[in-house]
Structures are given as structure tokens and as C-alpha cells.
Phi, psi and omega in degrees: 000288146344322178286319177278320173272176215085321179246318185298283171347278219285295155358268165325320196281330182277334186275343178282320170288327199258009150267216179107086191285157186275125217259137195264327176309306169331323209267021175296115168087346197252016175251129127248145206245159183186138186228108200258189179210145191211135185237129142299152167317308173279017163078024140283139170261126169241165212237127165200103174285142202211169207166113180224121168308139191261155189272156189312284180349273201323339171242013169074046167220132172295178209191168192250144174293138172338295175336307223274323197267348147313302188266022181256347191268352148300311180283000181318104193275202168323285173308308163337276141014258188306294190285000156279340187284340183294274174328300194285020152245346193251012136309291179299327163291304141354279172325305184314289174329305183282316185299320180299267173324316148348271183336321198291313198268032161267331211253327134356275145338305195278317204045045165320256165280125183259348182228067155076169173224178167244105169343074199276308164238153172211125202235130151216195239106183192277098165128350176214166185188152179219133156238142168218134182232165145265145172277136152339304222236127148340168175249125180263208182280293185310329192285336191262351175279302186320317199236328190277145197210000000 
């Protein structure tokens, strides 16, 4: 009796560690983003925002080679497996989630589209992602000193 909680416990304690949601706070510092602007002849403003995780080089950390991490993932068994594939989807929801809140307080920053834009696309994947929108609103004269290059 003992011996089953015991096991029941440990159980539990292991389904608590492999949920463990991923905090949008993590990607602090560890992503770079770039924000181009495009003014048209006729004063549409367009947009095309890009976000890429940085790679360990970009943050000083070694890192185990492709190679390498091919054959640990061989030795893997099943479940293992399936819970890494697990993280790595709810890493891309995140991500989407971290890409978005870029977007946002970049276009803030900036005071780019100031009364909103419309999405014209969206790529996101796992570790990079682009949006390119239109702004709502023309471009006036501050926007074209400001913004057209």
C-alpha cells in the first residue's frame, strides 16, 4: 500500500515538472527584431516586422552541435519523445505570443501606425517569424521626414 503512493506521488510530481508552461518573460533579451517602414508615392504606409531567436553564438553559450543532438534524439525512447514534441509546440505558442507583443510595443515606440494597421501576412515558426501590415492611416509630413529613407 505504501509502495502505491508512493509511486502514485512520484507520478504526480513528474506530470508537474513536464507541464511547466513557458513564461513570454523567458524571451527577454534573447530575440532579435527589425522593423523596416516603406512610405509609398501615394502615402501608404507599409510595414514588415521580423523577430529571430538568437542563437547561442548571439548570447555567448555553447551549444551542442546538430549532429549531435540527431543522435541523442535517437536514443530517446517514446514518451520522451512525444514530451519533447509537446514543449516544442507550446514554445511556438509562446513564440507567436512573444512575436505579437514585439510587434506591438514596437509600433508604439515608434509611433508608426498610430490608429491601428491591417495585417496583410503572417510566418511565424519555430525560433523566427515576420508580419507585414498596412497602417490604417496615410502618411503625413512628419511621417515622411520621419520614416521614408
Amino acid at each position: 500500500m505504501l509502495k502505491r503512493l508512493l509511486i502514485i506521488s512520484l507520478l504526480f510530481g513528474l506530470a508537474g515538472c513536464s507541464a511547466k508552461k513557458i513564461d513570454p518573460m523567458e524571451f527577454a533579451g534573447q530575440f532579435k527584431d527589425q522593423f523596416k517602414t516603406q512610405i509609398k508615392g501615394d502615402g501608404i504606409k507599409l510595414f514588415v516586422y521580423k523577430a529571430k531567436l538568437a542563437t547561442a553564438s548571439d548570447r555567448n553559450i555553447d551549444d551542442a552541435m546538430p549532429h549531435q543532438q540527431r543522435i541523442n534524439r535517437r536514443k530517446q525512447d517514446a514518451r520522451s519523445y512525444q514530451r519533447e514534441m509537446q514543449q516544442r509546440e507550446d514554445f511556438l505558442e509562446v513564440w507567436k505570443q512573444q512575436v505579437q507583443i514585439g510587434l506591438d510595443k514596437t509600433i508604439a515606440m515608434t509611433g508608426y501606425c498610430q490608429q491601428g494597421y491591417i495585417e496583410l501576412s503572417r510566418y511565424i515558426e519555430y525560433e523566427r517569424g515576420e508580419i507585414r501590415g498596412e497602417c490604417n492611416e496615410g502618411a503625413t509630413e512628419d511621417d515622411i521626414k520621419k520614416f521614408a529613407r
